[in-house]
NUDREN-831430 format. One record per residue: residue in three letters; x, y, z of N, C-alpha, C, O in turn. Coordinates in steps of 0.05 Angstrom, whole numbers, padded with zeros to 5 digits, always signed. Example, Ala and Ser with C-alpha at 12.3 -4.5 7.8 and 13.67 -1.06 7.14 Angstrom:
NUDREN-831430
ALA+00264-00114+00156+00246-00090+00156+00264-00066+00156+00285-00066+00169/SER+00257-00045+00142+00273-00021+00143+00258+00001+00157+00268+00023+00161/
***
This chain:
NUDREN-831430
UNK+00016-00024+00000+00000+00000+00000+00017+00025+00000+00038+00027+00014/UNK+00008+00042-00016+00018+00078-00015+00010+00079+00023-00002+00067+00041/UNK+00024+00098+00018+00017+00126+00048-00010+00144+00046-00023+00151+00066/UNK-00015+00149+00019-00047+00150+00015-00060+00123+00020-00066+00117+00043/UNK-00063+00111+00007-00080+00084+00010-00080+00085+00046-00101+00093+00056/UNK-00066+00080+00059-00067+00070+00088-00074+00093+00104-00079+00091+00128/UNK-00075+00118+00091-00089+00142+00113-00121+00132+00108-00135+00139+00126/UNK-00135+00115+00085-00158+00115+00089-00177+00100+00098-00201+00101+00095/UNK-00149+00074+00117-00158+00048+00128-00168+00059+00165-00163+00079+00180/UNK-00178+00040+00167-00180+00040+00203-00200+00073+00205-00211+00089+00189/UNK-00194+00069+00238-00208+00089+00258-00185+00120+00252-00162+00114+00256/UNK-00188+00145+00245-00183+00169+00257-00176+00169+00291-00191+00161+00308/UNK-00153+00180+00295-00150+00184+00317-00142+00208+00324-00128+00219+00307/UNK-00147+00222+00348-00136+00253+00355-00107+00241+00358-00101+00218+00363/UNK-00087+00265+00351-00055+00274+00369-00061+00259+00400-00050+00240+00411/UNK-00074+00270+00406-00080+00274+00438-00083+00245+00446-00076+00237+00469/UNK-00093+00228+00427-00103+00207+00439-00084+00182+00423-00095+00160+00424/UNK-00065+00184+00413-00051+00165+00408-00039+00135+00419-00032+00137+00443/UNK-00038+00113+00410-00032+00092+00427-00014+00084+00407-00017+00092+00384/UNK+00007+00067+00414+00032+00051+00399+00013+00032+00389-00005+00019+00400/UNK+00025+00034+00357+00011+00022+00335+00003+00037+00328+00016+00039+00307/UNK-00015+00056+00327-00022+00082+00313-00011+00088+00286+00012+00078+00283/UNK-00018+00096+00273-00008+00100+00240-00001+00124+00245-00015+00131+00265/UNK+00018+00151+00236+00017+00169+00240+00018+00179+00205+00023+00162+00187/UNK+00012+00213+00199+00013+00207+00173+00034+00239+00165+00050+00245+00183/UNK+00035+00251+00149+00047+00274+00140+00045+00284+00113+00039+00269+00095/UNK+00049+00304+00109+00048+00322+00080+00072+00341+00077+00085+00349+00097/UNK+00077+00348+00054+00098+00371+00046+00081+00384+00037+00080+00406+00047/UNK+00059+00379+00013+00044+00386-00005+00016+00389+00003+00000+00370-00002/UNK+00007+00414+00017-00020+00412+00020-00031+00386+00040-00018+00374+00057/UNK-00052+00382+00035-00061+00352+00054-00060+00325+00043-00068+00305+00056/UNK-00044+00321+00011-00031+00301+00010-00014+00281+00023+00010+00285+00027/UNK-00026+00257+00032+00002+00243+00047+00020+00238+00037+00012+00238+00014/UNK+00037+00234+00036+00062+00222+00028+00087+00217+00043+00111+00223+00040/UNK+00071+00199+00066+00102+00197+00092+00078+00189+00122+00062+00201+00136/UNK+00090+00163+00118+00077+00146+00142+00089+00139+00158+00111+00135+00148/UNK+00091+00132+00188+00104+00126+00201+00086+00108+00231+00066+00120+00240/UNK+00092+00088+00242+00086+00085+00268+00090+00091+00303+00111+00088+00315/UNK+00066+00099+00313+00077+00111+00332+00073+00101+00357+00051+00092+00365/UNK+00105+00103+00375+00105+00084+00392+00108+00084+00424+00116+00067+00440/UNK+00099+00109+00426+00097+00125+00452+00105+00151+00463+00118+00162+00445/UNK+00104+00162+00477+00121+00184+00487+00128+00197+00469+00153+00201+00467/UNK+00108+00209+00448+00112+00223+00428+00138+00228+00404+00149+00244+00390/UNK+00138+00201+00414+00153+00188+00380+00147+00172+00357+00123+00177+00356/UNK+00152+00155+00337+00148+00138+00316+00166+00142+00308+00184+00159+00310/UNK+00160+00116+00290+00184+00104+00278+00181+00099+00247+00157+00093+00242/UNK+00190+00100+00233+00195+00105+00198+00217+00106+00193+00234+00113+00209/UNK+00222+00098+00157+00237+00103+00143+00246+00126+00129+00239+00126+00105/UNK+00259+00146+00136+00258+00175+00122+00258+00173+00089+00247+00189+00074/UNK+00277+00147+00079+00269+00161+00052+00276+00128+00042+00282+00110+00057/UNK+00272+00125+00010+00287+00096+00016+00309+00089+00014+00324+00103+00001/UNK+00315+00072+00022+00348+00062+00026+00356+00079+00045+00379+00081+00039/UNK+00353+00092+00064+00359+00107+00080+00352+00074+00113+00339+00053+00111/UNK+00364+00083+00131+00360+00070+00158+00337+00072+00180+00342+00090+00197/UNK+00315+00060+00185+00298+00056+00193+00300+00085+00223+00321+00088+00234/UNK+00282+00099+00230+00290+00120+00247+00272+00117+00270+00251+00106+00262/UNK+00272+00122+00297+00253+00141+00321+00252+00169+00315+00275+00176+00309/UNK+00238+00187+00315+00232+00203+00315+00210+00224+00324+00186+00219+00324/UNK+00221+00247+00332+00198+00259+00346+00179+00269+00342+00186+00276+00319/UNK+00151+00279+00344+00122+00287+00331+00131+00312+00341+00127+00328+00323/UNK+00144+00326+00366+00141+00351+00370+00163+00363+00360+00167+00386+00369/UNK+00185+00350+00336+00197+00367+00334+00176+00383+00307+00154+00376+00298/UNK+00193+00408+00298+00179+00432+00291+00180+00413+00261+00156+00408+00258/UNK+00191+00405+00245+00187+00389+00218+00161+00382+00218+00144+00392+00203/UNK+00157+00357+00242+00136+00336+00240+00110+00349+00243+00091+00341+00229/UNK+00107+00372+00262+00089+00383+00270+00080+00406+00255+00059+00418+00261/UNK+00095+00414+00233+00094+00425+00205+00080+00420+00195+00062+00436+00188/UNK+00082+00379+00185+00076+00365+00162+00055+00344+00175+00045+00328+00159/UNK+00049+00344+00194+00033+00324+00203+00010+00325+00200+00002+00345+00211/UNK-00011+00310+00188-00040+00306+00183-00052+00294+00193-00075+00299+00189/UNK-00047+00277+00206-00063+00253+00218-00064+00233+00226-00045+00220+00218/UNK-00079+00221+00240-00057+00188+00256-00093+00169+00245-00115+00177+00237/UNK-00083+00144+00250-00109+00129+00233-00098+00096+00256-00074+00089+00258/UNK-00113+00085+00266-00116+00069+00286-00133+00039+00274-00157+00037+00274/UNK-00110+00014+00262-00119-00007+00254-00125-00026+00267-00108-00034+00283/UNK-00149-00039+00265-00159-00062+00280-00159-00087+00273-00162-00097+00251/UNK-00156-00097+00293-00170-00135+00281-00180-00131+00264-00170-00141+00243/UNK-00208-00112+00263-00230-00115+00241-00227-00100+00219-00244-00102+00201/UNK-00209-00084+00217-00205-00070+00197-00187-00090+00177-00163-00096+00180/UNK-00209-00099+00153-00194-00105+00124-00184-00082+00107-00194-00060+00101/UNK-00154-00097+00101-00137-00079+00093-00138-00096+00061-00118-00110+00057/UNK-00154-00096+00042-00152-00112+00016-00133-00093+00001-00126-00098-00022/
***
């Protein structure tokens, strides 16, 4: 799946209300996604910055993320992902 495709699976979740596993999402361009990441507590996640690049932690409050960030999306058991 794209980083579009998977912002439009699962539950919406607030910032505020995040749980590890959480999808987190981002934009450069308007409200386009293009940059997914998982988030895994204490206001971090984890992603690949670009490809071939090394798998990262990273922070939601730094000023980049909180720039580009759109939205977090929360997958379930029940959520089919076809």
């Amino acid at each position: 799946r794209t980083s579009s495709e998977m912002a439009k699976v699962g539950m919406p979740v607030n910032k505020s209300d995040l749980q590890p596993g959480d999808l987190v999402f981002f934009s450069r361009f308007g409200r386009r996604v293009g940059h997914v990441g998982m988030y895994i507590g204490n206001d971090k996640f984890i992603h690949a910055p670009s490809t071939g690049k090394k798998i990262q932690i990273a922070n939601l409050n730094k000023p980049y993320y909180v720039k580009h960030y759109v939205g977090a999306r929360r997958i379930s058991e029940r959520t089919q992902m076809h």
